[in-house]
C-alpha positions in Angstrom: -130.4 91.5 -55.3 -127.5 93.8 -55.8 -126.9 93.7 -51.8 -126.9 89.9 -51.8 -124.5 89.9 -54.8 -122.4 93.1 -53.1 -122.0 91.1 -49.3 -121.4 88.2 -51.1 -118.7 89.4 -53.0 -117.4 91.3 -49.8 -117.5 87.9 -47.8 -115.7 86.3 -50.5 -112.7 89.2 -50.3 -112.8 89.1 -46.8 -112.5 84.9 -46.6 -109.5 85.3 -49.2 -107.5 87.7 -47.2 -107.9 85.8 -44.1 -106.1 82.7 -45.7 -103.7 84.6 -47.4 -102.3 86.5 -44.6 -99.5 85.1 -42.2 -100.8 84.3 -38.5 -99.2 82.5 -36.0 -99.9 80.5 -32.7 -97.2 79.0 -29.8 -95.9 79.9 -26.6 -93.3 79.7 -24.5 -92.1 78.4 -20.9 -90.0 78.8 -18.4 -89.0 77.2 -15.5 -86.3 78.4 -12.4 -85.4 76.5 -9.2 -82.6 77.5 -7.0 -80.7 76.7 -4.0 -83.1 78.9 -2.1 -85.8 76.6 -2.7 -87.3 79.7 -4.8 -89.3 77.8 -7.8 -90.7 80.0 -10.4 -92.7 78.2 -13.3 -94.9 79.7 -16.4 -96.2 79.4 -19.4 -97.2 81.8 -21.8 -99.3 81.3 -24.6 -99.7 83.6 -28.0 -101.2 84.3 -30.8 -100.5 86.8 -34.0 -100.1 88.0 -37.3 -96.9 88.9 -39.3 -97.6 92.0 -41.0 -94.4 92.4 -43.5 -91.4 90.8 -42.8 -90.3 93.1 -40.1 -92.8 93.7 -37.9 -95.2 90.6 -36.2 -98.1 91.8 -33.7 -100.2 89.6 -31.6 -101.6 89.3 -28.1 -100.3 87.1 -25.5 -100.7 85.8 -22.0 -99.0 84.8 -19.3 -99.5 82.4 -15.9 -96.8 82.0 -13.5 -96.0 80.0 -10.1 -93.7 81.3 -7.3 -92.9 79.9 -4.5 -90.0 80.3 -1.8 -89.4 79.7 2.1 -90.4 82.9 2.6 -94.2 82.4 1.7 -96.7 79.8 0.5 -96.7 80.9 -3.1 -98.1 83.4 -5.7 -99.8 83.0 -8.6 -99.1 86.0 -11.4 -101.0 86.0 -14.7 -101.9 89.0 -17.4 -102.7 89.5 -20.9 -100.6 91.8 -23.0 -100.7 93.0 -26.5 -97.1 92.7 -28.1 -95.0 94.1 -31.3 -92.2 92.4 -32.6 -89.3 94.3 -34.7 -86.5 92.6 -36.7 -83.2 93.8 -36.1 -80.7 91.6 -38.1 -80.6 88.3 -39.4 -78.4 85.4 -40.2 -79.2 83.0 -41.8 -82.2 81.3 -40.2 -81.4 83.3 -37.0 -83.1 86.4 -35.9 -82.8 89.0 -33.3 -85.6 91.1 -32.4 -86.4 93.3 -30.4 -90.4 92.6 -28.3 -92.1 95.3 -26.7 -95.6 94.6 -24.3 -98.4 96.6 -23.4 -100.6 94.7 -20.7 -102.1 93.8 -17.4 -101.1 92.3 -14.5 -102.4 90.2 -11.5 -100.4 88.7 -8.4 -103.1 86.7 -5.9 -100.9 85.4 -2.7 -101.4 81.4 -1.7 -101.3 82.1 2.2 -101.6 80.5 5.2 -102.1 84.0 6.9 -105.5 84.0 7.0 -105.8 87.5 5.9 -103.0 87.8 3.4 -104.7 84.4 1.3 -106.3 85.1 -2.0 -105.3 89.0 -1.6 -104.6 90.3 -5.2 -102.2 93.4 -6.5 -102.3 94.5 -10.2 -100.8 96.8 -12.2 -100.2 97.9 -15.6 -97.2 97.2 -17.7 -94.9 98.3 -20.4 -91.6 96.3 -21.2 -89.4 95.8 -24.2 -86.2 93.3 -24.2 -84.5 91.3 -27.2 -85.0 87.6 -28.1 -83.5 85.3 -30.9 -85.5 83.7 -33.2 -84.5 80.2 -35.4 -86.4 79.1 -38.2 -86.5 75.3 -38.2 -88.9 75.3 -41.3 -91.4 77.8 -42.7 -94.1 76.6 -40.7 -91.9 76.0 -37.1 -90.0 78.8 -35.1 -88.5 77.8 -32.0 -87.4 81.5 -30.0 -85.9 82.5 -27.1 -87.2 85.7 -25.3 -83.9 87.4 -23.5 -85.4 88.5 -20.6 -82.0 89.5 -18.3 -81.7 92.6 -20.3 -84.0 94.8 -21.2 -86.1 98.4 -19.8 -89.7 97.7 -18.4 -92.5 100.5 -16.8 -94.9 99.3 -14.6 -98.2 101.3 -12.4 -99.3 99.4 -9.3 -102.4 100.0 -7.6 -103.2 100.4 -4.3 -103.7 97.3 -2.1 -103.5 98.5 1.7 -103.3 94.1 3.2 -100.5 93.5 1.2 -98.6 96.9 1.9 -98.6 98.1 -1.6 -99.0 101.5 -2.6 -100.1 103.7 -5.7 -96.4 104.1 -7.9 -94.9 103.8 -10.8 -91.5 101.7 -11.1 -89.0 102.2 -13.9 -86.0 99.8 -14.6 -83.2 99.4 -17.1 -81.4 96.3 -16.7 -78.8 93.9 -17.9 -78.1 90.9 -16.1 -75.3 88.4 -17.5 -74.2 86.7 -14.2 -76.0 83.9 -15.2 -77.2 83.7 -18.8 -78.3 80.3 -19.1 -80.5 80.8 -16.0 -84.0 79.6 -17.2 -85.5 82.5 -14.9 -83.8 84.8 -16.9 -85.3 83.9 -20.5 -88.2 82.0 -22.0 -87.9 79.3 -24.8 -91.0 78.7 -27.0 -92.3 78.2 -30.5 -94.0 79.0 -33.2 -96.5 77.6 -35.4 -96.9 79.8 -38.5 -99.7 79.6 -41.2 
C-alpha cells in the first residue's frame, strides 16, 4: 500500500511540474531566389523549454531545398539541440544570442546517374544572434540573424561526391544585403 500511495503521490508531483513549467513550440522559414536562378527554401521546426527568463533550450530541425543552374538540386536536413541566451531587452524586443549542436545531411537530386541520391554529413556547431518580439505572452514572432555569426562544422568522407574528412571553421559578418531572406529566418513561437 505504501508504494501505491508513494508513486501516486510521485505521479501527481511529476503531472504538476509538467504544467507548470514554460515550453514552447514553432518554427521558422526561409526562402531565397536570385538572379542566378539559385532558389534555397526551408523550414525548420522546434520545440523547448524556457528554463528562467534568460536561458530557453530545446531541440530543433531543419529541411532545406537548393537548387541552381549548376545542378539539379539538394536536399539538406538535420536535427540540432539548441540554447538560447538573452542579451538585452527593450521593451517587447529581445536580442539573443542561439547556439546549435547537431547533425547534418546533404543527399544530391542528379541526373548523373552516379552522383543521384549520394549523401555527405557532418557534424555541426554554430552560434549567431536573432531578435525576438513578443506579440502576446503566448505568441513570439523572431528573427534568427544568420549573416553574422561563427559556426564549426566536421564532414565525413564521401569519395563520389569529392568530399573529404575536415573540419571547417568560419567567422562571418555579411551586411551587403540584410534583408536578403537567405541571410536570416523568420518564425514564431507558441509558448505555454
Amino acid at each position: 500500500m505504501k508504494k501505491i500511495f508513494l508513486t501516486s503521490l510521485l505521479a501527481v508531483f511529476a503531472v504538476s511540474s509538467v504544467q507548470a513549467a514554460d515550453f514552447f513550440v514553432g518554427g521558422g522559414a526561409s526562402l531565397n531566389m536570385d538572379e542566378t536562378h539559385s532558389n534555397v527554401m526551408g523550414i525548420s521546426p522546434e520545440v523547448g523549454w524556457k528554463y528562467n527568463d534568460n536561458w530557453d533550450l530545446g531541440l530543433g530541425a531543419s529541411i532545406n531545398y537548393n537548387r541552381n543552374d549548376a545542378d539539379n538540386g539538394r536536399y539538406s536536413y538535420g536535427v540540432d539541440v539548441f540554447a538560447r541566451y538573452k542579451i538585452a531587452q527593450f521593451g517587447d524586443f529581445k536580442l539573443l544570442l542561439r547556439g546549435d549542436v547537431g547533425a547534418g545531411f546533404v543527399t544530391l537530386a542528379s541526373e548523373n546517374e552516379a552522383l543521384d541520391g549520394e549523401t555527405a554529413s557532418m557534424l555541426r556547431l554554430s552560434v549567431a544572434p536573432m531578435v525576438t518580439y513578443d506579440v502576446s505572452e503566448s505568441f513570439t514572432l523572431y528573427a534568427n540573424l544568420n549573416f553574422l555569426g561563427v559556426n564549426a562544422g566536421y564532414t565525413f568522407e564521401n569519395d563520389k561526391m569529392g568530399i573529404e574528412d575536415g573540419w571547417t571553421f568560419n567567422a562571418f559578418a555579411d551586411s551587403s544585403n540584410v534583408l536578403d531572406t537567405g541571410a536570416f529566418q523568420i518564425g514564431f513561437l507558441y509558448n505555454f
